[in-house]
N, C-alpha and C positions, 0 to 999 in steps of 0.2 A: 301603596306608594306614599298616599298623606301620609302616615305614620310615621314612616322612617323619614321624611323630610322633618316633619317634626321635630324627629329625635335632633335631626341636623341640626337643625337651627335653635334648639335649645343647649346645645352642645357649644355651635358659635356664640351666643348671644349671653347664654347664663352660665357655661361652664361645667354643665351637668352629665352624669355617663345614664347611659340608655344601651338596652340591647334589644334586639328587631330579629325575631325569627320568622323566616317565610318558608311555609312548607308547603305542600302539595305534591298529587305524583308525578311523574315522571313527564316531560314533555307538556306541562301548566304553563312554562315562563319565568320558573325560579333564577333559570342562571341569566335570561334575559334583563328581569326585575332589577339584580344584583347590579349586572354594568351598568343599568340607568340611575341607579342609586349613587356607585361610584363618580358617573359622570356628573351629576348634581355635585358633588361634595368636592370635587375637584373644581367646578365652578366657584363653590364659595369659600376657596382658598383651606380648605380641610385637606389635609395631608391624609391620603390614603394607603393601606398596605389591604393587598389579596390576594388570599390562597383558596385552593382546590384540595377536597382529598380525592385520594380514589382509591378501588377495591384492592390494589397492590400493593398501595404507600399503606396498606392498614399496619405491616409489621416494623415500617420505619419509624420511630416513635421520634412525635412532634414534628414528623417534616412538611404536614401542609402552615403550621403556623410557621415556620421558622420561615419557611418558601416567602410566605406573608412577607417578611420583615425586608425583602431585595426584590419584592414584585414591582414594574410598573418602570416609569418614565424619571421618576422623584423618589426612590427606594427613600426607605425609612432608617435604616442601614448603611454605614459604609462597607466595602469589602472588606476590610480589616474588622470593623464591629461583630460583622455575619462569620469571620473565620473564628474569630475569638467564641463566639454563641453556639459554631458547629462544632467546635472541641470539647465543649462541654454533653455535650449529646447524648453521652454514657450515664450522665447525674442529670435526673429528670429535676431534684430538687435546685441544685445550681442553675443550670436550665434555666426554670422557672422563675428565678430570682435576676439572672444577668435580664432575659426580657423583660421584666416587669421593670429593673433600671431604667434602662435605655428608653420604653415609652413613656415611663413617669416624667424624665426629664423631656422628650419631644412634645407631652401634652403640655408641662407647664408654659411652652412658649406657643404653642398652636394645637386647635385640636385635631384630633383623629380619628378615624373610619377604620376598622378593621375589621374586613368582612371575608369568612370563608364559606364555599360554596360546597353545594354534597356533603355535608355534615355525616349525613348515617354514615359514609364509611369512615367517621375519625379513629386512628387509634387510639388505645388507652394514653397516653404519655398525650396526644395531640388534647383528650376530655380534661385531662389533670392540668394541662397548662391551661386551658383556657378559665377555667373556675378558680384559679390560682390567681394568674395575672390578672384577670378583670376583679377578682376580689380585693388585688391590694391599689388599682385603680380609681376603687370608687372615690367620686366627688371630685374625676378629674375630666376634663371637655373628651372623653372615649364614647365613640359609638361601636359599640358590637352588632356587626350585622351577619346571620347565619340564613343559608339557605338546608334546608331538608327536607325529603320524603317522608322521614317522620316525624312528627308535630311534639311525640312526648319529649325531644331533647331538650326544648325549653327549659321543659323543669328543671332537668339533670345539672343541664349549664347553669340556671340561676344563681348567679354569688353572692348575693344579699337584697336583702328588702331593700336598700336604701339607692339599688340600681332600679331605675323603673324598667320593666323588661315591656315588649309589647308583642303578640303575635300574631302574624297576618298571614291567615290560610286563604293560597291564591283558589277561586272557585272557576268549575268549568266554565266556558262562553256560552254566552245566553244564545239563544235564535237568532235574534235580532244581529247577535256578534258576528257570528257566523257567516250570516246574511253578508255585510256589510264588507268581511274580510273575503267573503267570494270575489264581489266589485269590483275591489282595488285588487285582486290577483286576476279576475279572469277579462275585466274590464267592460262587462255585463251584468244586468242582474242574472243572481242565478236561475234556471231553469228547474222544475222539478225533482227533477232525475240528478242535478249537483244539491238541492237541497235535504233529498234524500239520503245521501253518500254523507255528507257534512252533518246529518243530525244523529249518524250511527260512529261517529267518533267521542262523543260523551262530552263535547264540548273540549276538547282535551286540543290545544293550539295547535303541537304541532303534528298531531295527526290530523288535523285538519288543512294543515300546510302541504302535507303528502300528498293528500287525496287532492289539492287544488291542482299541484305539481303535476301529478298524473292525468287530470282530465286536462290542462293543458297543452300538454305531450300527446295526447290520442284523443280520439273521440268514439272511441273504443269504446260500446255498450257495452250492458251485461249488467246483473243484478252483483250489488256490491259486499253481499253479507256481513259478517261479524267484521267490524273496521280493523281490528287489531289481527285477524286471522289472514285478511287481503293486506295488510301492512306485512307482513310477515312472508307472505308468499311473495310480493310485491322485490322485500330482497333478495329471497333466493334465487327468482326469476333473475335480477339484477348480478347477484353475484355465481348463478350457473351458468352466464353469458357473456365473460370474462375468459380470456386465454388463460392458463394453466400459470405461467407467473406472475400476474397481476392478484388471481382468484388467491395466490398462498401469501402474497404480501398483503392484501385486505385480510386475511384467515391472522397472520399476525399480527398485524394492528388489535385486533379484537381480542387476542390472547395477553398483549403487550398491558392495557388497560389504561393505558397513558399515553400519549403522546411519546413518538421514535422520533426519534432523529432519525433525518434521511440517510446519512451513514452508517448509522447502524442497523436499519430495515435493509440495506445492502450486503454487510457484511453476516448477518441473519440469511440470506436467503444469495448463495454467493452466486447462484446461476440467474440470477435476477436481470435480464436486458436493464442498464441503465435510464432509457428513456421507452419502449415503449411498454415494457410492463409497469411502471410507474403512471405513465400517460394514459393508459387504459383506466388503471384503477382509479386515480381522478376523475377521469371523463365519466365513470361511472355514477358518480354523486354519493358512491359509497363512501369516500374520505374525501381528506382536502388538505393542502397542504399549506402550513401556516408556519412561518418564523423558522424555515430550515425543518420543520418535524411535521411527520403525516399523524393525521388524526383524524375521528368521524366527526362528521356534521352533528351531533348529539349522540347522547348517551342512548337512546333507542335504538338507533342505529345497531351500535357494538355491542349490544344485549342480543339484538336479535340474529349479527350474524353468528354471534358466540355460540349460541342456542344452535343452530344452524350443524354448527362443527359436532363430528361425533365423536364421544367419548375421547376414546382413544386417541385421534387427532388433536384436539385440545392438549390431553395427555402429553404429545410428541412437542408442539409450541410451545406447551411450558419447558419441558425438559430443556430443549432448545434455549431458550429464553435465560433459564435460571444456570445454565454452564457460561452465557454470552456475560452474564452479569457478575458471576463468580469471576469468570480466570481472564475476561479483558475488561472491563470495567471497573472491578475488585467494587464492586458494590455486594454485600454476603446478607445481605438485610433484604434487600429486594430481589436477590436470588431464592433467597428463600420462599417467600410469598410464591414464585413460582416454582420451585419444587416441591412445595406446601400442594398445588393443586396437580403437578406432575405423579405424585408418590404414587408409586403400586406395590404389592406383596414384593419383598425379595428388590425390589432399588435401592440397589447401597449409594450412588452415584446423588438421589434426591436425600437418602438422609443423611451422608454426610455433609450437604450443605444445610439441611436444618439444626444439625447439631451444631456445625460451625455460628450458624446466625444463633443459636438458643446460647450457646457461651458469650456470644457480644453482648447478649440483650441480660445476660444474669442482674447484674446490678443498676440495670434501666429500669425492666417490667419483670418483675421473678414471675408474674401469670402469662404475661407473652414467652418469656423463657422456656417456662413448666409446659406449656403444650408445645412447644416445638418440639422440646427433649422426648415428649411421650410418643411427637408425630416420628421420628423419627429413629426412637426403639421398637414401635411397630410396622416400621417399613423394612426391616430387614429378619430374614431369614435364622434362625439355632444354626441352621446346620452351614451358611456362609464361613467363610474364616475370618472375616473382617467381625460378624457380630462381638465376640467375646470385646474389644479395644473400643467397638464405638457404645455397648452398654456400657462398659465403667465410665465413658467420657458421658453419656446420658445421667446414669445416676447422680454422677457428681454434680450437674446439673439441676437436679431434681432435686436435692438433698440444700444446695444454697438457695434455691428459689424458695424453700422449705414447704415444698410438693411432698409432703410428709408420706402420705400413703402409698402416692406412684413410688418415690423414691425406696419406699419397702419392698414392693411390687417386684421393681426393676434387681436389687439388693437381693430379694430370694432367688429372680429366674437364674442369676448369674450363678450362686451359691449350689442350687439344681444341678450345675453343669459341668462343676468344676471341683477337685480334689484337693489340688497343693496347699495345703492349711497355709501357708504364708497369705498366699492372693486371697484366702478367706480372710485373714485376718485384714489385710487389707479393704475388701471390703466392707466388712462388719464397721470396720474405722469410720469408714466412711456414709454408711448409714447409721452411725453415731452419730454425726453430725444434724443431718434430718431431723431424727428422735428427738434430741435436746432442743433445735428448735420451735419445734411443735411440743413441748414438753411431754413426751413419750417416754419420759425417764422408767419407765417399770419395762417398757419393749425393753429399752436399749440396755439395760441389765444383765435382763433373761437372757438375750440374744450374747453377749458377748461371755457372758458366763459360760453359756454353750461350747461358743468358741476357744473359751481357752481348757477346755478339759483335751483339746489336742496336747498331744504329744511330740506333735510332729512339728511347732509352729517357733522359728528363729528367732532369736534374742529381741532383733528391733520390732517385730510383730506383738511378742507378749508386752513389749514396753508401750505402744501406742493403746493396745489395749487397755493394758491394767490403768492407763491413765481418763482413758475415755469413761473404764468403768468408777475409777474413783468417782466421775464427775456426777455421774449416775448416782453414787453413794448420795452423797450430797443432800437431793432429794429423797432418799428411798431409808438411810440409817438417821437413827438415833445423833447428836454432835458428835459425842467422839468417838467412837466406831468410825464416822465418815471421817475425822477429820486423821485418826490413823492411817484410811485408804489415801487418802489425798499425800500426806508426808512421806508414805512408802513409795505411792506414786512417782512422786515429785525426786526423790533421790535416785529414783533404778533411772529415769529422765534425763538428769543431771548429768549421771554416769555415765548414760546411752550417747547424748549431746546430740540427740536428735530434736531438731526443733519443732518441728510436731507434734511429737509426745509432749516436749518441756509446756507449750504453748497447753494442751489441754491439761496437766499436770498442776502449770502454776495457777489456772484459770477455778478449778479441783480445791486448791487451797485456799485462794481469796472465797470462794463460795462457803466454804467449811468453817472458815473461821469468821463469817459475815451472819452465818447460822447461827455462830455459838455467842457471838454479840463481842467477836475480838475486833473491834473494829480497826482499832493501828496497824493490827496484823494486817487484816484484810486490806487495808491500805498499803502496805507493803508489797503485796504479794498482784494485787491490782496496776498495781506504778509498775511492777516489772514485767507482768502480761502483755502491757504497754507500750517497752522497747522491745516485748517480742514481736508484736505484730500489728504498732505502730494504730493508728487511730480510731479501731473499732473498739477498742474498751479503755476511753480517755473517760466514757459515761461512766462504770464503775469505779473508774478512780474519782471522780467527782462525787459520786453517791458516797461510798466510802469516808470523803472529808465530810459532808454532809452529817453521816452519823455524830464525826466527834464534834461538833456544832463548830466548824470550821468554816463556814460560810462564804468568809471573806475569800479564803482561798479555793473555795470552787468557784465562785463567782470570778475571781480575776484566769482562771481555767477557763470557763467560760468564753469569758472576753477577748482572753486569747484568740480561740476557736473562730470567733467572730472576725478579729482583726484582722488576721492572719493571713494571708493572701495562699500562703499555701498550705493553709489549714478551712482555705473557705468552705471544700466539698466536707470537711468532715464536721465544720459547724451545720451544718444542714441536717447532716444522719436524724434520723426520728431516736438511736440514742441517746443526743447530743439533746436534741428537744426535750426528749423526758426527763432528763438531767435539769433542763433550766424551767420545767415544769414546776416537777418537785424542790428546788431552788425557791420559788415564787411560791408556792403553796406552804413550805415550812418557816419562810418569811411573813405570810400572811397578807401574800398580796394573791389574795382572791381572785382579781379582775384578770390580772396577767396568769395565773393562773392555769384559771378557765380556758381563756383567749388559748393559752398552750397547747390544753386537753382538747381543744376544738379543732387546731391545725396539725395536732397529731395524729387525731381518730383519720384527717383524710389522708396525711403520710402513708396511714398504716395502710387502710384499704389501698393506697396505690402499688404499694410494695409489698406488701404480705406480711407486715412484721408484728402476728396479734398479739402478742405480748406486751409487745408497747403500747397497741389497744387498750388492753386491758388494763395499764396501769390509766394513760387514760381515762378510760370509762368509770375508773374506781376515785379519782381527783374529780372530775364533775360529779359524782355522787358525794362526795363529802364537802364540797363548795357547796353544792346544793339545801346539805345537810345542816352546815355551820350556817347558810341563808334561813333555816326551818321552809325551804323549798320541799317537802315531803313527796309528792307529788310527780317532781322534776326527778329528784332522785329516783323512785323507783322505774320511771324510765328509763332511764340509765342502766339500770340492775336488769331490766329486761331485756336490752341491749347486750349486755356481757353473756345473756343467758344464750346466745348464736352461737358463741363459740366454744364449742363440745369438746374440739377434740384433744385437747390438752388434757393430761391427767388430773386429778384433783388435788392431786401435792404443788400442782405450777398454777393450775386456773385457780382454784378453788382459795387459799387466802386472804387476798385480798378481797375478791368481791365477797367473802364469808363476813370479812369486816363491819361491810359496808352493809351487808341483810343485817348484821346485828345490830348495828347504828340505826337502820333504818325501821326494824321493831322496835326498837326501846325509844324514837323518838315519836312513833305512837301510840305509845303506852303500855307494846305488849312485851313486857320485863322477863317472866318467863321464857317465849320464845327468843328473845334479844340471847338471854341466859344460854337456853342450848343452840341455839346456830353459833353463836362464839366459844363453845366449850371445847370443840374439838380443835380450834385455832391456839385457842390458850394450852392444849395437851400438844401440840405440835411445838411449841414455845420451849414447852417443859424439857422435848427432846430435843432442843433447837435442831430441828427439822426445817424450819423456816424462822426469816426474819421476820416477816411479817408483825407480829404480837411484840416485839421488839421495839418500834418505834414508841417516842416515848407516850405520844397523845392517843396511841393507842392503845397503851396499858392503862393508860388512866381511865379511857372507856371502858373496859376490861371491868374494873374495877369498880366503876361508879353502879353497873349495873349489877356485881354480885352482892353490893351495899343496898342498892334500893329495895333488893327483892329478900335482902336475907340470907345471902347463905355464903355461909360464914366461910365453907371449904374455899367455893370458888374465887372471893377474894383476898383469900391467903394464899392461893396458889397465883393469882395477880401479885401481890406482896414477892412471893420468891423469886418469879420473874424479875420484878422491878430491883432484885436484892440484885439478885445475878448480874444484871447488863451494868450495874451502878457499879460493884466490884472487878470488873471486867476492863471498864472503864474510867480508871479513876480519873478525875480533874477534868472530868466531860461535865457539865453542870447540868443539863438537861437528864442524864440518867439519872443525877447523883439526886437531883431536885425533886425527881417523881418518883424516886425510893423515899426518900423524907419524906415528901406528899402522903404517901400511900402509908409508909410506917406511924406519921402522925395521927393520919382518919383513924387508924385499925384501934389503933390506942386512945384515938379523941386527946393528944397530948399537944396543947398549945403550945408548948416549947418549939416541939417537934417541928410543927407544923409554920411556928413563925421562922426556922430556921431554911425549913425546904420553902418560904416566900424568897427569904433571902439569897436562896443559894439560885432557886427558880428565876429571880430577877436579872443575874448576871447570864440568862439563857437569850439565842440572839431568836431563839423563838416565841413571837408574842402572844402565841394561844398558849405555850406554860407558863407564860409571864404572871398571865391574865389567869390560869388555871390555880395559879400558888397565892394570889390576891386573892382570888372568891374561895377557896378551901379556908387559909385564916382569917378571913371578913367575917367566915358565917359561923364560923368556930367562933370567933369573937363574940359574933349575937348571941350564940347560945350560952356563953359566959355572962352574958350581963353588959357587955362594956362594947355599949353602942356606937359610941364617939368615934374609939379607933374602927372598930369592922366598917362601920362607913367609910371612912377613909380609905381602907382594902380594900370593900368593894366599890368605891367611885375608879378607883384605879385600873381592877378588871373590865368595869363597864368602858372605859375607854379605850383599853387596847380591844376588847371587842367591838368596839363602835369601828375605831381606825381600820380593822381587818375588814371589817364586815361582814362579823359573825353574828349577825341580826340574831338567831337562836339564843345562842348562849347571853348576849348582853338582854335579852326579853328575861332571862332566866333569871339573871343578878336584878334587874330594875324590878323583879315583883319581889324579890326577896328584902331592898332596899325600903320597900313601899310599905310591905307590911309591917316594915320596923317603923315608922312611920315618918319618913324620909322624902323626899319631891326634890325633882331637880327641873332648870329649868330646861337644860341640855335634854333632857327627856321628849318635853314637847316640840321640840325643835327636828329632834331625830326623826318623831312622828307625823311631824306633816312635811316631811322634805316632799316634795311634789313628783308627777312623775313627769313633768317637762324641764326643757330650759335648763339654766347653768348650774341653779340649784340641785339638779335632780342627779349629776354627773359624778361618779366619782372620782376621787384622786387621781385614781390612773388616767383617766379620762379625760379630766381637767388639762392636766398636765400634756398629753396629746395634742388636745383642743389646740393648747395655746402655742406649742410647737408649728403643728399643720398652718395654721393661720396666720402665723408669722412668716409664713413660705419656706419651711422643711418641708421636704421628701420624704417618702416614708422612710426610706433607708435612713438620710443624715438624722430624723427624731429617734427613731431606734438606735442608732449611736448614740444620741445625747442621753439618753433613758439607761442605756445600758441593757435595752432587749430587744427580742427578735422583731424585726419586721412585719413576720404574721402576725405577732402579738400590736403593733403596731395599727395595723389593719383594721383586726378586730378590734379596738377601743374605737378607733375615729366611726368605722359603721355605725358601732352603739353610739357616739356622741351625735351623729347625722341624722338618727331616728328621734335623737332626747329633745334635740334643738330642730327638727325638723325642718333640716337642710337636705339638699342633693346634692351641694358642689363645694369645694373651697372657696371659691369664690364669696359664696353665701356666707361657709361657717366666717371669714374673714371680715365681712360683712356685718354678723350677726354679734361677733363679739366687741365691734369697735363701736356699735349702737347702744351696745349695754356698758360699755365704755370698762370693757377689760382692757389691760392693758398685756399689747401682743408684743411680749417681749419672750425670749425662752428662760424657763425656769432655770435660776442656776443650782 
């Protein structure tokens, strides 16, 4: 209890966020602890919001937080605020962002309590908000207060170091407790025989409250055995002694797992006496009735009448339960949860309410989706006539949650069962889809290759196919082989005017020509994917401008995205983030970056999209890289190494990159040489873009020069020839073909030309790449003057990025020339505290926040996301060693910054 008052009053007083987990099991006093907590914080004028989960709400995704935000006396919430928050409910990322709004601005004026009770059963959507929202939180007056059975959720919840978290494991009652809580219940001291019965409850409160309960009511001897075994008999005694409609509205209260409304406990149970089967089951002590809705006196209780029910009966209340929820409530989320536990072999009735709830939830939780779908094609019968409609409605399911295996599983059983080569090809289509997202491109080949040696399959079947299979091409051919499949695709498409086909068709062709390094094209063909099917591939069209160092115009793409009000769900997509990832990374902004790679990896885990992981995990490997973080990087790399199951043409690329980076910046050149050699033969057959980018061919390169051999970085050379001519008037390809054609040659013409053409590139690692190639070219010429010059030039845009690596690289090359700067030793003792130690990004953060921006309105000013937002002010809270804004506002007006926003 100290604790969390603690947290309070450092919350009122200094403005600090704290979170407080109490766990213990069942019937300790967690949920008691909670309302004496709230009742404190309501006392010292803290605005509080609380919620509950429970084992039913687990498929409702985020509905104990959401409940939070209209709980109580003083909601946190208007109705209009809460209707606006529940229409979003489909986008866990929106979601997550409208609440974090809303309490940002309620804490800036008072703080807040937000305490949910029975944690273990949150659902996933309910885990992702809370480590979300309290993350872009921190250093604002928020107390997180969690109750739970189990203790490990602390960790899971933790959202940053710079939340102080606390946890407070309630322990049983002492003897003496015990003692003491006889007194005031039986108004005696206890007797032997009560102190007996109270020391075999484990100290556990309210099984201790039972057994007081009980020898109050009787003085009924008897030896009291196992406490938890006579707790147990104790209800069934109670509920075997119950009339016959009382006994089935307590039966469903216990199946219900929530709180009924008493109208709908009537309408559940229609032969139900109004008042005295009601009046019975209260008088029992089984339930009780609160706020219009029956409920148990605690959660012991409805466990153990639950237990009580046998199978099959439970069976019949959920069934019950999950039709009362479906077709008069049109709740299909929490009907589910009960047909979830109603399902038997052959109920089509529970699994077409699982399929119905696994299509709402597709684009919420594709892992809550993906098992519903699976519960649900194994609750029905081959041989029903409904299976064949509700498998294709499951696969499709399975296939966008990108449940890659099930969704093959379900794809073959149906294939098994059925002839009409159309519907095959139909489904083959659609387990295309699957394949490609799990990068299964050699499945999804095979299989449709199969399929079309029919003879028997109609014009729009071959068309959706040969389109799917182009896309397959992509990966699996050589560039132009694919990029033939894709253009023949793309015309019978056309032709067909099927938009389905056109949509995988034109998607076919932007990949094929993105292989082969045509990048306008792919731009083209990207932009028109676009108006086909509108905002899930705005990210390739942005990558795309990207290649031709277009920048400006992804970035105001972007920002669109951002402003956009009816573009906001699809500024959120983890596309959309990896787009402004790699944005921030080929700008050289490291911090923002990172910060991106960090709020994507947990995107991804929430939604299943490893792909975007993976790019990801390969931008913190080479931030790390460009830091000479070796160390941090290979963590990273052994991170990507979980995800197997993508073929090696989709996983394997990039993090190939990054093994080869990460040997050669340990010295082992050789091995750097063959882990990258099958990357660069992939290049050759533009197979992939990967070996494409430009600072990657120059890697490429650097290590077939250090180690000697001569093929490897001439086969870099033709690369670098190709994308340059591919390209023309792109200055970043054209720059690192001269680069590369200069070194090969040692021709300082060359070389001073690819500085010049490199400088007009808006990326600062070739800027800085085309400065240290003719700097050192210069040294080794004789003519010192200028190469310093080129390379003080690199060492700065290395310095600015903060590619700590590379600028160590040029400063000992500068030194042995016999060169000293002062900027050198400056860079070397930047400290690791305080404002000195902060970077740019950082800085500019700081000075935002403390000025009293919201994370939203500095991420407007900034021009980025929010999470990225988040994550700098954490890092400045740890540098300056702060907890709150208040501090950081504090901290900077002492050192006499001046808090004004950066313009």
């Amino acid at each position: 209890m100290a604790s969390a008052l603690s947290a309070l009053r450092r919350a009122s007083q200094h403005g600090t966020s704290s979170s407080v987990l109490v766990s213990g099991p069942a019937g300790i006093g967690k949920t008691a602890l909670l309302a004496e907590i709230c009742e404190h914080a309501t006392r010292m004028k803290i605005r509080v919001g609380r919620g509950r989960c429970d084992p039913i709400g687990q498929v409702w995704p985020g509905a104990p937080v959401i409940a939070a935000l209209r709980a109580g006396p003083d909601p946190l919430m208007t109705a209009g605020e809460y209707e606006q928050i529940a229409g979003v409910i489909s986008e866990p990322l929106l979601l997550a962002d409208q609440i974090a709004s809303r309490l940002e601005d309620l804490a800036t004026a008072r703080p807040l309590l937000i305490a949910i009770d029975d944690l273990q059963w949150a659902d996933r959507v309910s885990r992702f908000l809370l480590r979300s929202v309290a993350s872009r939180l921190a250093g604002l007056p928020v107390v997180w207060l969690f109750a739970s059975r189990d203790d490990s959720l602390g960790t899971e919840l933790a959202a940053c170091d710079v939340i102080r978290r606390e946890d407070l494991r309630l322990a049983p009652l002492t003897t003496q407790d015990l003692a003491a809580m006889a007194r005031d219940w039986l108004g005696r001291v206890p007797d032997e025989r009560t102190r007996h019965y109270l020391g075999a409850t484990g100290g556990n409160p309210f099984l201790a409250s039972q057994i007081l309960d009980g020898l109050a009511r009787s003085n009924a001897g008897g030896e009291p055995g196992a406490v938890a075994v006579q707790f147990a008999a104790a209800v069934a005694r109670r509920l075997g002694d119950l009339p016959g409609s009382a006994r089935e509205l307590v039966e469903l209260i216990a199946a219900a797992g929530r709180p009924l409304p008493v109208r709908d406990a009537f309408a559940l149970i229609p032969g139900l006496p109004s008042e005295d089967g009601l009046a019975d089951a209260v008088e029992s002590g089984l339930i009780i009735l609160s706020a219009d809705a029956l409920t148990f006196r605690h959660d012991l209780v409805r466990e153990t009448v639950y237990a009580i029910l046998a199978g099959h009966r439970a069976r019949q209340w959920h069934a019950r339960l999950a039709e009362y929820y479906l077709t008069v409530l049109g709740e299909p989320l929490v009907a589910a949860s009960h047909a979830q536990a109603a399902a038997t072999a052959g109920d089509l009735a529970s699994a077409l309410i699982l399929v119905s709830a696994a299509e709402t939830l597709t684009r919420t939780s594709a892992d809550d989706a993906g098992e519903l779908a699976a519960l649900a094609f194994g609750a029905v019968h081959t041989a029903q006539p409904e299976w064949l409609e509700l498998s294709r409605r499951c696969l499709s399911v399975l296939s966008r949650a990108q449940h890659a295996a099930q969704a093959i599983a379900v794809a073959d059983q149906i294939l098994a069962r059925i002839d009409d080569p159309n519907l095959i090809g139909q489904v083959e289509t659609e387990a295309a889809r699957a394949l490609w997202l799990s990068g299964r491109v050699r499945d999804l080949a095979a299989r449709i290759e199969r399929s079309l040696r029919s003879s028997d399959l109609d014009s729009l079947a071959v068309v959706r196919l040969r389109a799917a299979y182009a896309l397959a091409c992509t990966r699996t051919l050589p560039g132009e082989p694919a990029a033939r499949q894709a253009a023949a695709a793309l015309e019978q498409a056309r032709d067909r005017g099927d938009a389905d086909a056109l949509a995988l068709a034109v998607q076919a062709a932007g990949e094929a020509a993105r292989n082969q390094g045509h990048h306008q094209a792919a731009l083209r063909h990207f932009r028109e994917l676009r108006t086909l099917t509108g905002a899930p591939y705005l990210a390739e069209e942005i990558t795309a401008l990207q290649f031709v160092d277009r920048y400006d115009h992804a970035q105001a793409l972007l920002d669109q995205a951002r402003a956009s009000r009816a573009a906001a769900t699809e500024a959120l997509l983890p596309g959309i983030a990896c787009a402004q990832m790699w944005q921030d990374f080929h700008l050289g902004r490291l911090d923002d970056a990172d910060a991106g790679a960090r709020t994507l990896i947990e995107l991804g885990r929430q939604l299943g999209t490893n792909l975007h992981l993976l790019d990801a995990i390969t931008i913190r490997t080479a931030v790390a890289l460009l830091r000479g973080e070796t160390e941090i990087a290979a963590a990273q790399l052994r991170l990507a190494g979980q995800f197997t199951g993508a073929d090696e043409a989709i996983r394997d690329p990039g993090v190939t990159v990054m093994r080869g980076w990460l040997a050669a910046s340990r010295g082992d050149l050789p091995a750097a040489r063959d882990t990258l050699r099958p990357v660069l033969q992939g290049a050759e057959q533009a197979r992939s873009y990967w070996p494409l980018w430009p600072c990657w061919n120059g890697l490429f390169f650097g290590v077939g020069g250090a180690i000697g051999d001569g093929a490897f970085a001439a086969s870099c050379r033709d690369v670098a020839e190709a994308n340059a001519a591919a390209n023309p008037g792109v200055a970043s390809f054209e720059g690192v073909a001269l680069n590369l054609r200069g070194l090969g040659r040692r021709d300082l013409d060359i070389l001073a030309e690819a500085a010049a053409v490199l400088d007009r590139s808006p990326r600062p690692v070739l800027r800085a790449i085309g400065a240290e190639s003719y700097g050192r070219a210069l040294l080794d010429a004789g003519r010192r003057a200028e190469a310093l010059g080129h390379l003080d030039r690199a060492w700065d845009e290395y310095h600015q990025m903060g590619a700590r690596a590379f600028r160590g690289d040029v400063q000992r090359a500068m030194r042995q020339a016999g060169a000293r700067r002062a900027k050198w030793s400056a860079a070397a003792a930047a400290p690791a505290t305080g404002w000195a130690c902060l970077t740019e990004a950082e800085r500019r953060v700081a000075t935002l926040i403390g000025d009293g921006h919201t994370n939203k309105s500095a991420a407007s000013a900034l021009g980025v996301s929010v999470n990225t937002v988040g994550t700098h002010l954490r890092a400045v809270f740890a540098k300056l060693g702060v907890q709150s804004r208040v501090q950081l506002a504090n901290c900077l007006a002492s050192s006499g910054r001046q808090l004004r926003s950066p313009a």
